[in-house]
N, C-alpha and C positions, 0 to 999 in steps of 0.2 A: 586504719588506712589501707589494709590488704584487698578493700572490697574492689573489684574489678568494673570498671566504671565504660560504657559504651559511649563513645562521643564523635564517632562516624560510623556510614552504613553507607556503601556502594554499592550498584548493580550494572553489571555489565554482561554486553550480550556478545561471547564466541563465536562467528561462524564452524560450521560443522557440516562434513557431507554425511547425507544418510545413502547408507549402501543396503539392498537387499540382498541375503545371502541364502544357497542351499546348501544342507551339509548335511552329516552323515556324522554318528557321534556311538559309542559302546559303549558299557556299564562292565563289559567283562577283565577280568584281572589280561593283563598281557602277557603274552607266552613269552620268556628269555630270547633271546635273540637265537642261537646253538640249537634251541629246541624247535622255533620256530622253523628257522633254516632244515635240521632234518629231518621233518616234516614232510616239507616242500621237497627236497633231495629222494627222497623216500619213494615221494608220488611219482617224481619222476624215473626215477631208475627200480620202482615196483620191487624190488630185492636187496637187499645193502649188508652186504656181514662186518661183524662189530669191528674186524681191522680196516676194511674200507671205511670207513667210519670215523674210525681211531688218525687212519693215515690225512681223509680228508681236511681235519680240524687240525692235526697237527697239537695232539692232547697226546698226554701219557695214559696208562691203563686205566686207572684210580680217575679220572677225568671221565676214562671213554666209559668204565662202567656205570657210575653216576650218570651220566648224560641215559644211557640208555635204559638206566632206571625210570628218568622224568618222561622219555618218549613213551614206555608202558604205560606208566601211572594215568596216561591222557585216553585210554581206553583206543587212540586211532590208530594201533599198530600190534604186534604181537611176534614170538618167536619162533619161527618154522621147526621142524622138526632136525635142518640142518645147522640152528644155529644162530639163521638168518633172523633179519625185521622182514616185518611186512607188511601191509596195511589193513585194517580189520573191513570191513562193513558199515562201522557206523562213518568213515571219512565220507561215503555217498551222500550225507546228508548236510555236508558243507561244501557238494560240489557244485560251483555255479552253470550258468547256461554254458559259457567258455570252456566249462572245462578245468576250469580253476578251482582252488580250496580257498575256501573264507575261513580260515580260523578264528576268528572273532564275531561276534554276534552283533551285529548293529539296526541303527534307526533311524530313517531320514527327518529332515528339520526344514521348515522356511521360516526366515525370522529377518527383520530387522535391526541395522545396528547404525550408531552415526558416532564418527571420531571431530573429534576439534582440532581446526587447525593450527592451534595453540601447543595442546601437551601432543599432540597426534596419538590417540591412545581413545578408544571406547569409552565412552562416559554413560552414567545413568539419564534417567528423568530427573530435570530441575522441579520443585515444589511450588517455586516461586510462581504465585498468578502471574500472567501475561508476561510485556515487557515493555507494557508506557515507559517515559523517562529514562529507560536502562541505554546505559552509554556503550556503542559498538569499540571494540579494543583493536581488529584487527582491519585492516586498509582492504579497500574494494580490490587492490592490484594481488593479494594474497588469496584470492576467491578459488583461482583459476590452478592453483599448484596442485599435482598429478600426488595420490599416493600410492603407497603399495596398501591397499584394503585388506587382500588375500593375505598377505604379510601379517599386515596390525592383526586382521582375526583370531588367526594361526595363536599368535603370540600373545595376543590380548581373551585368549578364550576363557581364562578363569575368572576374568572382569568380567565377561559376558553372562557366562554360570551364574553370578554374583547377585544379580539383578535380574535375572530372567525370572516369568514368571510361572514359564510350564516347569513342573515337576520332575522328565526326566531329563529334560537338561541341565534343571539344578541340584541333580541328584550328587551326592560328593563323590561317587563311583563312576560320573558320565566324565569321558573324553573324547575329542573332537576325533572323530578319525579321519577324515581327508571331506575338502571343498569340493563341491561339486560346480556349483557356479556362483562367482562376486560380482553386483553388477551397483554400478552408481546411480543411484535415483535423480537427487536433490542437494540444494543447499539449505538448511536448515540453520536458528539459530539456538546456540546451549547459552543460558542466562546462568550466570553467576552471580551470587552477593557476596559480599566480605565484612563481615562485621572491623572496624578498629575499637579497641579497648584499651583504656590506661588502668593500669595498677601499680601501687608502690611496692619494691619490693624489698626483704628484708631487711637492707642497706639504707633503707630511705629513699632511694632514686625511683624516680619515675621510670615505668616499660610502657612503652606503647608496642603494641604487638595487632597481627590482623587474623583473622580467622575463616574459616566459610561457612556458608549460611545458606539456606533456600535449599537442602536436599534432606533426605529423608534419615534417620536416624544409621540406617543399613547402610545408608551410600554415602554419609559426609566423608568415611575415612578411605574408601574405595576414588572418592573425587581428589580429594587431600591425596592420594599415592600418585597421585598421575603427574603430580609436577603444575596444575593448574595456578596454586596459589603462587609458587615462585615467580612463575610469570607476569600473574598481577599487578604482585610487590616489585617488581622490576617495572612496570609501567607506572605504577603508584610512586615510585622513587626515581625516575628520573629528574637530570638536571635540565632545568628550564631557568632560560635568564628571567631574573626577579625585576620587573617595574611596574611598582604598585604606582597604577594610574591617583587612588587615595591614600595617603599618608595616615599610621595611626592615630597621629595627633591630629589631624586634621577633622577625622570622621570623632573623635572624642570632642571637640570643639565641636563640631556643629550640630549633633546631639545630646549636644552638654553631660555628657557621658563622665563622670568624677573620678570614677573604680577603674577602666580600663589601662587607662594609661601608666600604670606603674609596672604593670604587668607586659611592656614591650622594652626589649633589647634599643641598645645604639645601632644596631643591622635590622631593627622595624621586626622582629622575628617575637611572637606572643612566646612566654614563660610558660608554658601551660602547666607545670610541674611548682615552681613556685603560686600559681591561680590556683591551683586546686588544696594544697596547703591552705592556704591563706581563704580557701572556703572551705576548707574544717574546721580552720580556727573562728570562722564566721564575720572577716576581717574584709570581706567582698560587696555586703551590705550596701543600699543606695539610699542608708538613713529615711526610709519612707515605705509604707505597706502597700503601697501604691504600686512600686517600683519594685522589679525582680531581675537578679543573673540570669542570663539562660545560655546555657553552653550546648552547644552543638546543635544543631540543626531542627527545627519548630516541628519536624514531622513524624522524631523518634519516638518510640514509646511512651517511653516517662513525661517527654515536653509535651506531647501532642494532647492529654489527658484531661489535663486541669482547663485546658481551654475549651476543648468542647464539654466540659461538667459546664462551662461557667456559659456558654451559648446557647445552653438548654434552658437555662433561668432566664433566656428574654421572650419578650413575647413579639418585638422583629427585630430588625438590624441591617443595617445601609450593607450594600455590596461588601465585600473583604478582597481589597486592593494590595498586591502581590506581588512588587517588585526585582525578580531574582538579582544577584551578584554576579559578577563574571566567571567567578573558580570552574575552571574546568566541568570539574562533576557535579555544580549547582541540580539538585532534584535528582540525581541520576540512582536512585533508589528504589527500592520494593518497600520500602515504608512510606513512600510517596505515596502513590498508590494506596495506601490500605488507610492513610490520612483524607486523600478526600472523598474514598469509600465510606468513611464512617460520615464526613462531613456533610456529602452529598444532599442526603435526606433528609439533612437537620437542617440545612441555607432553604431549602425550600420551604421549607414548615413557617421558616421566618420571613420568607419573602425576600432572599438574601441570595447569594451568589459567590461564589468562587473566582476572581476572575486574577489572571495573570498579566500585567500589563508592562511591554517591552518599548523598545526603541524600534524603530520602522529595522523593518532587513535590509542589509545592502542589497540583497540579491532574491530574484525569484526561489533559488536554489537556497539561501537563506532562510526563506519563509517558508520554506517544503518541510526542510529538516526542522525546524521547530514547530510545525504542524504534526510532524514525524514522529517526536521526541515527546512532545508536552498532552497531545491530544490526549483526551483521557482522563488527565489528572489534573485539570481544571473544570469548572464551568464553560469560562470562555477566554480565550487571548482576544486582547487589544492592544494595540500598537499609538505609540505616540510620534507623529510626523518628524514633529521638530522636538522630541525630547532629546537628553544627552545620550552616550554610549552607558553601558553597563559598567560599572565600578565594583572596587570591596566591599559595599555597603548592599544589604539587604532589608527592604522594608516590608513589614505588614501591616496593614491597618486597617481598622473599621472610622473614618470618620464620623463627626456629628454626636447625636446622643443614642444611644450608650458609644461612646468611644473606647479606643483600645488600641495597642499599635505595640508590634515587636521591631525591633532595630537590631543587626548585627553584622559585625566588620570581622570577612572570611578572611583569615591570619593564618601567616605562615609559620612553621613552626620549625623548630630547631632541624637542619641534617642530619645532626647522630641519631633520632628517631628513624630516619631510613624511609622517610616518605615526606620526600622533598615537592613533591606535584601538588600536595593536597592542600585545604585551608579547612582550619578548624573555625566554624561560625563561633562569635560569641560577643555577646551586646546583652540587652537587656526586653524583658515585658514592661507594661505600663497600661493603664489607666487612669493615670494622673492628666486630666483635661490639658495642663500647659504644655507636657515635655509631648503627647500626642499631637496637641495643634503646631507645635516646632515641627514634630515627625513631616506633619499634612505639608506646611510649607518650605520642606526641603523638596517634599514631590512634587509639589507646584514650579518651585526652581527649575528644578530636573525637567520637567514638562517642557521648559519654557514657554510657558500662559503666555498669550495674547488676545486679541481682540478674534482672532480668525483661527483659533484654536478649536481642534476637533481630535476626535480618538475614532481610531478605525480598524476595522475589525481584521486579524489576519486569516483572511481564504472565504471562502465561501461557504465553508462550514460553520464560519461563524457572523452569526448577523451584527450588526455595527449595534452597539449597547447603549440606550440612549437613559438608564440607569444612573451609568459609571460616567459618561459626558455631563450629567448632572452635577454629579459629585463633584467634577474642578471644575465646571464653570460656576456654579452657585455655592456661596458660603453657607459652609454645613451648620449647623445649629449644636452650639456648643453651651446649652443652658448648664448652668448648674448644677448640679446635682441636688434634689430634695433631700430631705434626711431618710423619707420614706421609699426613697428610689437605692438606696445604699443598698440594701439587700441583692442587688442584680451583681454587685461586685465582688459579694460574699465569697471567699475561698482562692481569692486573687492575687489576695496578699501573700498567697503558698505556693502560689504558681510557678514550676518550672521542676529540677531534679531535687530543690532543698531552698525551703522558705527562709529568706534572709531577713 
């Protein structure tokens, strides 16, 4: 049971301003401060004997002869015949146009850098593709706050170094020696993931723990230092009043769901720690091959896998109708994304489609943001006039022949896990033609079918589907299955993190 088990993925998008910066950086060791200074004292008063010297610094002898060792040892000075320092010849070659000594050797820079307004601290490049689905964390009113840029640089420059990809900036011997000019470009956004993971730990108790994810091997622990995930887990754990619009017993009942329900608290809060037990003892089972667990979310690695294996053995397949849940961060992933990447090219082969189908938006501004949000990671949104609002229950399904249909009710989960916001999905796969055709005519419910029923397309991006209007207005074709047709189900019965 120590195996570390993934059963959420979020992504979220930071705002971040990007600032262009000129600087000015040296690779050479730095002079002590004493030596520096009488240097500088030197040039100016052209003559200095070892007690003026001595008296300036306010050093003992032992001090003032050391010191006036390190001033030789730098070749820009030397001892007069009376005793004195002096400056040799080669100082002329650190004399600037001013009139000034540069004792350091430097190299100018223009480069780009952008901080979040999150950790306020430099950050790398996210890895993560795009950012369809990725849920925004910080409020549009937060855009506009003022930083100190030239500040963070200053103090952020060895994050900079870190990442950077000219050579001598990332030299381990380059440091910043003064800004020449910070200027604010843009707003930009930094895309985070976070993986959630459960693991048993010595003791037997369950950890749920979260991680980050979407950055490159150099930079995950460089993003990790800035404070980014604290922040997260603090949006991810806040308290939000709990009124599940679906009751667990309720959503068990109407998808005749038998295994869930043991598995929720007298506070409606899912076990996941007793669930998981109790699916290594193999004790979570839906009595039928048909029928499969499937914990966490249809688009994760492990779950996503077995279904497009088993969607490549058809030769078509009716649209795949896609009803999100209401949880907060329903889709708001970078495995979204890479789920109907894969799936993309394989619905069209079959003459098939992707499609997301919501409740009408309250509002124009509604229907922006989840044109916003979703674009990309569907085929198509369509909208049902007079359907109901979103609840706990999440459906997918393929009606008719071959049918198929995932079912799951996003559950809250214990507080002492410390991620009170989230819902862990978890319901079941099927194939099984009855509990799929229950699935079909919960959506029809949902719909609320009528005579003057229609589905319409949300925006102008997307053409009204006269596919998927098909699909609830005409009864799908739920033949039987031949003995010869079994083979299309092949590997079904395994579907999901572990075949029950």
């Amino acid at each position: 049971m120590s195996e570390s088990r993934l059963i959420a993925h979020y992504s979220f998008l930071i705002p971040a301003k990007k600032y262009i910066v000129d600087f000015d950086i040296t690779t050479s060791i730095p002079f002590p401060a004493f030596l520096e200074l009488s240097i500088y004292l030197l040039d100016t008063l052209k003559v200095i004997s070892p007690h003026e010297l001595q008296s300036f610094f306010g050093i003992d002898g032992n001090e003032r002869d050391s010191l006036i060792q390190q001033i030789l040892s730098t070749d820009l000075a030397f001892t007069n015949e009376n005793g004195d320092l002096e400056l040799t010849s080669k100082v002329d070659e650190l004399r600037q146009s001013d009139g000034s000594i540069q004792l350091e050797k430097y190299e100018n820079h223009s480069a780009s850098f952008f901080v979040d307004l999150a950790s306020k601290h430099i950050q790398p490049r996210s890895s993560d593709p795009g950012k369809a689905g990725f849920l925004e964390l910080i409020s549009e009113e937060n855009f506009h706050n003022e930083l100190s840029a030239e500040i963070i640089f200053r103090d952020d420059f060895n994050r900079f170094k870190s990442y950077s990809t000219n050579k001598n900036i990332k030299n381990s011997k380059s440091r910043l020696y003064r800004i020449n000019n910070c200027e604010y470009e843009s707003l930009v956004d930094f895309p985070v993931s976070v993986d959630v993971n459960s693991e048993f730990q010595s003791d037997g108790h369950l950890k749920i723990a979260t991680s980050l994810s979407g950055f490159s091997e150099n930079d995950i622990d460089l993003v990790a230092n800035s404070g980014i995930l604290r922040y997260i887990n603090e949006e991810l754990n806040k308290h939000l009043e709990c009124h599940d619009s679906l009751l667990p017993e309720d959503y068990c009942s109407n998808v005749q769901d038998p295994v869930l329900l043991n598995f929720f608290s007298d506070s409606k809060e899912f076990d996941i720690e007793k669930y998981l037990l109790a699916r290594e003892e193999r004790k979570t089972g839906y009595n039928s091959q048909k029928t499969t667990g499937l914990l966490g979310a249809i688009y994760l690695p492990k779950n996503r896998s077995r279904l497009i294996e088993w969607l490549r053995k058809l030769p078509n397949l009716q649209p795949i109708l896609w009803v999100p849940s209401s949880s907060t961060y329903w889709g708001a992933s970078a495995y979204m994304k890479a789920f109907y990447d894969e799936l993309h090219e394989l619905l069209r082969e079959k003459g098939s489609k992707l499609s997301l189908i919501v409740p009408k938006a309250g509002t124009q501004q509604d229907a922006y943001e989840l044109r916003q949000r979703f674009g990309g990671l569907v085929d198509t949104i369509q909208y049902l006039p007079t359907g109901d609002p979103l609840d706990e229950m999440e459906i997918m399904i393929v009606p008719g022949y071959p049918c198929w249909a995932m079912v799951q009710y996003h559950a809250r989960i214990a507080p002492n896990y410390n991620l009170r916001n989230i819902r862990i999905p978890i319901g079941y796969i099927t194939y099984d033609i009855d509990l799929v055709k229950n699935i079909w005519s919960i959506m029809l419910r949902r719909a609320n079918f009528n005579d003057g029923f229609t589905i319409e397309s949300l925006g102008k991006e997307y053409k009204p589907d006269p596919d998927i209007l098909n699909c609830f207005t005409h009864t799908p074709n739920w033949r039987v299955n031949e003995s010869k047709d079994e083979n299309i189900y092949e590997g079904m019965a395994s579907f999901g993190e572990e075949g029950q």
